[in-house]
C-alpha positions as CSV (number, residue, x, y, z in Angstrom):
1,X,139.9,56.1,82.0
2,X,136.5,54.4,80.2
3,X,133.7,55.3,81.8
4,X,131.4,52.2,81.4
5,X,128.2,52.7,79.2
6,X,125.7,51.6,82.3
7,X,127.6,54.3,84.3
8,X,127.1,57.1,81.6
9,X,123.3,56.0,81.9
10,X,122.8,55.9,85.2
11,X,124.5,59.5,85.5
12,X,122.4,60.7,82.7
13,X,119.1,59.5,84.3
14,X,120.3,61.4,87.8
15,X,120.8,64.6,85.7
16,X,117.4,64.0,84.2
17,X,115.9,63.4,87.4
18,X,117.6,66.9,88.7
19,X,116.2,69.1,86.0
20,X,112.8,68.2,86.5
21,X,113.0,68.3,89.6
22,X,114.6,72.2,90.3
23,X,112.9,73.5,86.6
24,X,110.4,75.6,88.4
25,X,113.7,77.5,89.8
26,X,115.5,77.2,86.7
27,X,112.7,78.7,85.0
28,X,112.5,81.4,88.0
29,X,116.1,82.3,87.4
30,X,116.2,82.2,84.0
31,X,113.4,84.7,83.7
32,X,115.3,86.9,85.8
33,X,118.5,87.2,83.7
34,X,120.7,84.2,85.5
35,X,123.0,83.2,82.0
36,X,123.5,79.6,83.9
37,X,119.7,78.9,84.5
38,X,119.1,80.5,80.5
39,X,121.2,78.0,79.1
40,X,119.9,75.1,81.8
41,X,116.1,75.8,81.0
42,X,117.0,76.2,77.1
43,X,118.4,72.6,77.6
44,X,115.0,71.6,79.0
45,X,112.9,72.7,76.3
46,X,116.2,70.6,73.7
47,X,115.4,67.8,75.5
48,X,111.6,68.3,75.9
49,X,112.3,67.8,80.1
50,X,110.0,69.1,82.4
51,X,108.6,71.8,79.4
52,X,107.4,70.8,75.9
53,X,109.7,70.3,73.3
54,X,110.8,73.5,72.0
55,X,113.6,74.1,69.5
56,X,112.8,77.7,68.9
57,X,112.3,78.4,72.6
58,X,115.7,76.7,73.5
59,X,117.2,78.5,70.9
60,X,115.9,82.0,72.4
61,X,117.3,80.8,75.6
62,X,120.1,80.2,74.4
63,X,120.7,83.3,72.9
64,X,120.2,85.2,76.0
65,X,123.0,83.1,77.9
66,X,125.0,83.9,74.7
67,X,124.4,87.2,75.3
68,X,126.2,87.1,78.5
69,X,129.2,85.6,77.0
70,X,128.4,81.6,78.3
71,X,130.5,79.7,76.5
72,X,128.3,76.1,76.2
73,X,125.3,78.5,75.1
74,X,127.1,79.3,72.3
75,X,128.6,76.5,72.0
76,X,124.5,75.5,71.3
77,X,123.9,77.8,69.0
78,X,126.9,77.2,66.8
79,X,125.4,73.3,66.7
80,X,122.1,74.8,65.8
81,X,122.9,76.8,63.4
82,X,124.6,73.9,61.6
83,X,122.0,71.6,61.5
84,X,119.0,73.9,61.3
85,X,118.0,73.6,65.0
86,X,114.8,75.4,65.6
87,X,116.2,78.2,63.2
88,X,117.8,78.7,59.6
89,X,120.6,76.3,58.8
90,X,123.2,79.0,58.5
91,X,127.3,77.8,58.4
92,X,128.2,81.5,59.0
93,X,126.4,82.2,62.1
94,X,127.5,78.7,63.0
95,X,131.0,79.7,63.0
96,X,130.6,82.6,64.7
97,X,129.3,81.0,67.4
98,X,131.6,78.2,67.6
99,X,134.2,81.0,67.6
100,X,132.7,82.5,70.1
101,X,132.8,79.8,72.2
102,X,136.5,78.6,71.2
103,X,137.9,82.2,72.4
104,X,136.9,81.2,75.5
105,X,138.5,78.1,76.1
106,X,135.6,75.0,75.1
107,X,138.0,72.6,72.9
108,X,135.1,71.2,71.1
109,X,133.9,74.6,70.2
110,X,137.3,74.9,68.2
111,X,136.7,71.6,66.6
112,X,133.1,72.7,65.4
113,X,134.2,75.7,63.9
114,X,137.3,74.0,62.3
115,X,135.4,71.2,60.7
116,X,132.4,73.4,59.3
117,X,135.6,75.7,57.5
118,X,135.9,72.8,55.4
119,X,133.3,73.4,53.8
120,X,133.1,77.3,53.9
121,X,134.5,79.9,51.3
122,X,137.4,82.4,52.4
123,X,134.8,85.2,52.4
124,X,132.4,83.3,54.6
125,X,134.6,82.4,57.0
126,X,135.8,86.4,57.3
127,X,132.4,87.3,57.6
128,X,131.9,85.2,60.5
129,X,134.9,86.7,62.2
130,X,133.7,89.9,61.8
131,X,130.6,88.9,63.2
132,X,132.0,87.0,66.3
133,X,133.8,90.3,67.1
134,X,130.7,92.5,66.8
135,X,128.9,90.1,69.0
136,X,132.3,89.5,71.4
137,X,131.7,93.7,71.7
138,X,127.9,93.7,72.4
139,X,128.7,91.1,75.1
140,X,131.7,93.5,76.6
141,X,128.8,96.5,76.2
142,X,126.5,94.5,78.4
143,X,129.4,93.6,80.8
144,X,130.0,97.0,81.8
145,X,126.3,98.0,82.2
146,X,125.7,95.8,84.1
147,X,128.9,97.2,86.4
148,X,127.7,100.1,86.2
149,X,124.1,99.5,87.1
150,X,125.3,97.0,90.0
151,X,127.6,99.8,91.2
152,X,125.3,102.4,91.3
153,X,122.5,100.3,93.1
154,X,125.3,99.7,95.6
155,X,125.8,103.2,95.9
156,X,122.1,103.9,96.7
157,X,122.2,101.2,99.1
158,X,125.1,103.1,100.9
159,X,123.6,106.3,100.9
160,X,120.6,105.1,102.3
161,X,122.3,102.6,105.0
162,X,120.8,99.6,103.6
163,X,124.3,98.1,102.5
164,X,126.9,96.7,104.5
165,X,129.1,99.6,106.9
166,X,132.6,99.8,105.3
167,X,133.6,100.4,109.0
168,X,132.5,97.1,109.7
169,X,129.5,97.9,112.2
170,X,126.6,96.2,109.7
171,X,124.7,99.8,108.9
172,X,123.8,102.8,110.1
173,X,124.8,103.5,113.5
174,X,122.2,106.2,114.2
175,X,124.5,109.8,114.7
């Protein structure tokens, strides 16, 4: 199926027309650790929507939803890494992040990281391997403290009858 060019427009002026008009909540959410919103308002400031245009800012926001293992943020990163993108052009950390993004299923990731090999040395490539596992770790690190923390708050919350009854009655039942 072609999608006609008019039709590609017209969905990309809706989108447009979206972001500006819920950035205040992306920016809310993003702020307060939302991966999804990060990598929405770090779009924003690529695109100059609704906040100035802001390569190094995107790319900080990007990181961050990286960080939490989202797949199109390092999807991003890898593309900004390759062509200098608010930070150092850098064809390692590019891979890595195209890597990154590839291990978790984003086909074009894969195709980034395999067409920047091209021009990449054995020991280059390695290093960004090594790298993408470090950082696949830190995310898995990040992953369980955040179980943990989430647990443990849930745990409060039961002890002090603020969270839902596992009986079923909605709380504390006063005995």
């Amino acid at each position: 199926m072609v999608i006609p060019p008019e039709v590609l427009e017209q969905w990309r002026q809706e989108a447009l027309k979206v972001f500006i008009r819920e950035s205040k909540v992306i920016r809310r959410e993003a702020r307060l650790g939302d991966a999804r919103q990060q990598h929405n308002l770090a779009v924003l400031y690529t695109l100059g929507v609704a906040v100035p245009l802001d390569f190094k800012r995107a790319h900080q926001w990007f990181l961050r939803a990286a960080q939490q293992g989202l797949a199109e943020s390092q999807f991003n990163l890898g593309i900004a890494f390759q062509g200098g993108m608010g930070v150092r052009k850098d064809m390692v950390v590019a891979y890595k992040f195209y890597s990154l993004a590839a291990t978790q299923g984003l086909p074009i990731a894969g195709k980034g990281r395999d067409h920047i090999a091209q021009y990449m040395s054995r020991i280059q490539i390695e290093t960004a391997q090594r790298m993408a596992r470090g950082f696949q770790q830190g995310i898995e690190r990040w992953q369980a403290m955040k179980n943990i923390d989430e647990a443990g708050r849930s745990n409060v919350n039961r002890i002090l009858g603020l969270g839902p009854d596992p009986n079923g009655s909605g709380g504390y039942d006063g005995n």
